[in-house]
N, C-alpha and C positions, 0 to 999 in steps of 0.2 A: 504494500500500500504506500503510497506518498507523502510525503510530509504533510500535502496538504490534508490529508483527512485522517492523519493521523488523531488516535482517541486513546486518551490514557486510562487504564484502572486504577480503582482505588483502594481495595483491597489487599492483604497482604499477600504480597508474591512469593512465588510461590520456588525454592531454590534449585530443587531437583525435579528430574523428568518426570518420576514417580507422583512426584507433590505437585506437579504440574497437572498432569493427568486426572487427578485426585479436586482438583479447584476444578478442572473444565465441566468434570462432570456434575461435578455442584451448581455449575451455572446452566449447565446445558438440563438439568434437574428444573434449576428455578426455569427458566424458559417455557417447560413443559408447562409447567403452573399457572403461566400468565400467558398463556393459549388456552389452557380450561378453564381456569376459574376467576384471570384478570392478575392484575398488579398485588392486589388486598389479598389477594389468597398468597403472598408467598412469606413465608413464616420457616424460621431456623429449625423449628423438628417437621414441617413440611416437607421441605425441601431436603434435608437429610432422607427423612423418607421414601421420598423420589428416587432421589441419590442412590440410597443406599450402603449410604455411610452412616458413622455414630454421631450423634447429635454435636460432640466438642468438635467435627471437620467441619461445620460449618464455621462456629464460633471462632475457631482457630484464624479463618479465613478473613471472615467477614464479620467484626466487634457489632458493628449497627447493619443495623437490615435493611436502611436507605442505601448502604453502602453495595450490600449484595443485590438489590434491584438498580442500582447505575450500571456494575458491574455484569448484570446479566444483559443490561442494555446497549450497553457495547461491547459484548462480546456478539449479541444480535446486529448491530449496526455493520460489525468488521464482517461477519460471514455475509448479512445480507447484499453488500456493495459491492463482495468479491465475489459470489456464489450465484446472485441473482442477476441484481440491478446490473450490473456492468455487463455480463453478455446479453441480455434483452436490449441494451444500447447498441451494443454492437451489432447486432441483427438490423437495428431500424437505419444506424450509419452508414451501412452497408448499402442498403433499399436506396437511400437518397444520395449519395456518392452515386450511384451508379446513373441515376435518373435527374441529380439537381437541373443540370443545363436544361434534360425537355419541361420543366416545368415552368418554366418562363416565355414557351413558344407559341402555343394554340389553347387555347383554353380548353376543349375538348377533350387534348391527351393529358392537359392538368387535371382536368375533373379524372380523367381514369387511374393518372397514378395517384391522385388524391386517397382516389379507394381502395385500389392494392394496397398503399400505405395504412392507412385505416384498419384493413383486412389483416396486416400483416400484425400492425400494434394488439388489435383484438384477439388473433389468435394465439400473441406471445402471455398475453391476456389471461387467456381460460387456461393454457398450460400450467401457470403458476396458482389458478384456482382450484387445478384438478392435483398438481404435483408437491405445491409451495404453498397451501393454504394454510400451515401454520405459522408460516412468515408472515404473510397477509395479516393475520389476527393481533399479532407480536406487534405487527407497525402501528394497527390502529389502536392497541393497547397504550404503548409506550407513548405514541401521539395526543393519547388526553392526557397519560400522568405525568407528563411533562409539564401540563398546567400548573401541578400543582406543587410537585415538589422542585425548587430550584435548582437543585444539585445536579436532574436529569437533565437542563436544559442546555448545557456544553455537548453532551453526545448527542442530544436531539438536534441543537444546529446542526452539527459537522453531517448527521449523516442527512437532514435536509436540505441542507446546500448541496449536497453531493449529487443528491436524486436531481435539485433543479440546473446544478451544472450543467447535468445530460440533458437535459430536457433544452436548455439556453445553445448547448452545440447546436441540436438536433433544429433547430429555430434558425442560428446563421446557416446553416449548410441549406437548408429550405430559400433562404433567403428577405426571411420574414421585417417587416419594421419592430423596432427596439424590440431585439429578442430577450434582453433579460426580464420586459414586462411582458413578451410573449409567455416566454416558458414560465414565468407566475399564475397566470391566465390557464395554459397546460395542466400544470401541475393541478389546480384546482380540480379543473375536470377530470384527470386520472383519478385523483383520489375520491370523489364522485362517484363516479364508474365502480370503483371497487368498493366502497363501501355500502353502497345497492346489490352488489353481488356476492358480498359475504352476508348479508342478511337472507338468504336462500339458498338452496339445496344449489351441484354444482349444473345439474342438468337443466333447472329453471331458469339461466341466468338469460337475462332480456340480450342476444346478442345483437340483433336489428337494433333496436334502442341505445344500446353503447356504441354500434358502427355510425348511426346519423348524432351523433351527440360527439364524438369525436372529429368525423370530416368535416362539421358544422366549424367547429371551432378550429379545425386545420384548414378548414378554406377562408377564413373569415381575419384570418392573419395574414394570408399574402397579398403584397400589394397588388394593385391595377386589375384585381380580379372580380 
């Protein structure tokens, strides 16, 4: 990962491989927790539980329990941007490198790669509904408790800026006017989309409805169109 998104833990580190492995799966424990039952459900004999360690591996770990939910939150943040979000970018970078120039020639072949684009974002989409949906939950989870407790809100920037980074590339290479307020505008709608479709089963999800709700707002950012 790069400096720029780099995220610190706060917890105690952990010195050996063994002790290492030993923390991850204490966080990868709390994670589970705040995929079922939210942020409030993660508690030190919880998450030991999960775990599957003695209640003092946590303690050992993590003195306060704001501290073991930052910690489990970027450890979420670092998988998600390296595991998820970053090749779902590279699929869509791909698509418009390949296509940027004809979208500025006939309006016609704009509207159709508008929709292959579209098509392509939606169907990176239901992948990550049907394969990554505990990711999905994780985001929206940590996305409110970020409200509330301050301490999340250092990993909560780093990995929101990261999401709209991609989102601001994927905007210049489009060719869109002021992309950084494009891909604000973006992002809104993405998270939109997916929060209507974590509220329902995977095979309910409105995909007509997220494909005109998406090229709406991707054709309504380029210019002279």
């Amino acid at each position: 990962m790069s400096d720029e998104s780099a995220i610190n833990y706060r917890g105690r580190k952990a010195a050996r491989a063994r002790s290492e492995q030993r923390r991850r799966a204490i966080l990868e424990a709390a994670l589970r927790i705040v995929v079922s039952e939210g942020v409030r459900g993660v508690r030190h004999r919880a998450v030991a539980k999960e775990a599957g360690v003695p209640l003092s591996a946590t303690t050992y770990y993590f003195d306060d329990i704001s501290d073991l939910i930052a910690d489990t939150f970027t450890l979420f943040a670092e998988s998600a941007m390296s595991d998820v979000v970053d090749p779902i970018y590279q699929h869509v970078g791909d698509f418009v490198n390949q296509h940027k120039d004809a979208m500025h020639t006939d309006p016609e072949l704009l509207d159709q790669l508008l929709d292959r684009l579209t098509a392509l974002i939606i169907s990176l989409l239901q992948m990550e509904l049907r394969d990554k949906r505990d990711h999905m939950l994780a985001e929206q989870a940590f996305m409110h408790e970020c409200l509330r407790d301050p301490r999340l809100r250092e990993v909560a920037r780093t990995y929101f800026d990261h999401l709209l980074e991609k989102l601001v590339q994927l905007c210049r290479l489009i060719g869109v006017d002021e992309p950084e307020i494009a891909g604000e505008v973006l992002m809104g709608t993405v998270f939109r989309i997916e929060q209507e479709a974590l509220m329902v089963p995977v095979d309910q999800f409105n995909i007509q409805k997220a494909h005109k709700m998406l090229k709406r707002q991707l054709k309504s950012l380029i210019p002279d169109n």
